[in-house]
C-alpha positions in Angstrom: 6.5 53.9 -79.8 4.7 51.8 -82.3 3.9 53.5 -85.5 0.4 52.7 -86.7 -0.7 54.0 -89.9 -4.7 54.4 -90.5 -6.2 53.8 -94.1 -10.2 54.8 -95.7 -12.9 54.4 -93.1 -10.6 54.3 -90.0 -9.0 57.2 -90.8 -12.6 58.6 -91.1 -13.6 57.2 -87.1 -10.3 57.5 -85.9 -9.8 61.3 -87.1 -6.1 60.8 -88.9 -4.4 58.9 -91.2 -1.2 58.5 -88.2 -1.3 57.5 -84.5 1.7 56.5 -82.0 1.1 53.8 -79.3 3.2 52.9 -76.4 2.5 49.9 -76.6 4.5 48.7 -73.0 2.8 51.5 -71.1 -0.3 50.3 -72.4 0.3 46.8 -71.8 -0.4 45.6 -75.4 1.5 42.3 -76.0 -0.4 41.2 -79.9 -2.3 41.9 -82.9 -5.7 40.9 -81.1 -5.1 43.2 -78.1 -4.7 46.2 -80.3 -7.7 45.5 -82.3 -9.5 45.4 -78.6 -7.8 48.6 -77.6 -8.7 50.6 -80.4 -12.4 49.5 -80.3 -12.5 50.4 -76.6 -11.3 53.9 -77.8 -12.6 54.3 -81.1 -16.1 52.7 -80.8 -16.8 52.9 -84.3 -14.4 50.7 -85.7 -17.0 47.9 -84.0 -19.0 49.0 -86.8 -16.6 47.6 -90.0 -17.3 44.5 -91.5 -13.6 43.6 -90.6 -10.3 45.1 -89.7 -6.7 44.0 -91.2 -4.0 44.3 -89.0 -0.5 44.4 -91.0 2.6 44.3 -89.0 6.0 45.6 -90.9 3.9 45.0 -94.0 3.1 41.7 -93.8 -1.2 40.9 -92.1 -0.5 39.6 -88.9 -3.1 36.9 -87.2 -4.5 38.3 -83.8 -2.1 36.3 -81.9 1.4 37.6 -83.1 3.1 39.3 -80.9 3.8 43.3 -81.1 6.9 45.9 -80.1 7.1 49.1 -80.1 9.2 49.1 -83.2 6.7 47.8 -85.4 5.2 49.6 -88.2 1.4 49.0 -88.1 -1.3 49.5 -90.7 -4.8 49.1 -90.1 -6.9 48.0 -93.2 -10.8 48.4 -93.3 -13.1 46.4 -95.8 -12.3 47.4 -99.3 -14.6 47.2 -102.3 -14.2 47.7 -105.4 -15.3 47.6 -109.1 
């Protein structure tokens, strides 16, 4: 099971700051399938301005490719001042 790790407003829409994903049993091969996975579930996340994906700590484009070993972190917009 991937690992993803939620951070500011997701945590808010998604409810916790943790979530594990099969991702073979759901059939989610990269970055950009995720992101389409999670807005089908989690509406809201439509709603960001953006959405960084970081795979094993490193941002992943939408095209690189996922296993359930990864360690995931999902990054709203940040502001700051």
């Amino acid at each position: 099971m991937a690992q993803l790790f939620i951070f500011g407003a997701c945590r808010n829409i998604l409810g916790s700051d943790t979530l594990e994903l099969d991702l073979d049993e759901l059939q989610i091969k990269s970055v950009a399938e995720l992101n389409r996975y999670l807005e089908r579930e989690y509406s809201e996340l439509s709603t960001l301005n953006s959405l960084a994906i970081a795979v094993n700590e490193e941002y992943a484009p939408g095209d690189h490719v996922l296993k359930n070993t990864d360690v995931i972190a999902l990054i709203p917009p940040v502001s700051g001042g």
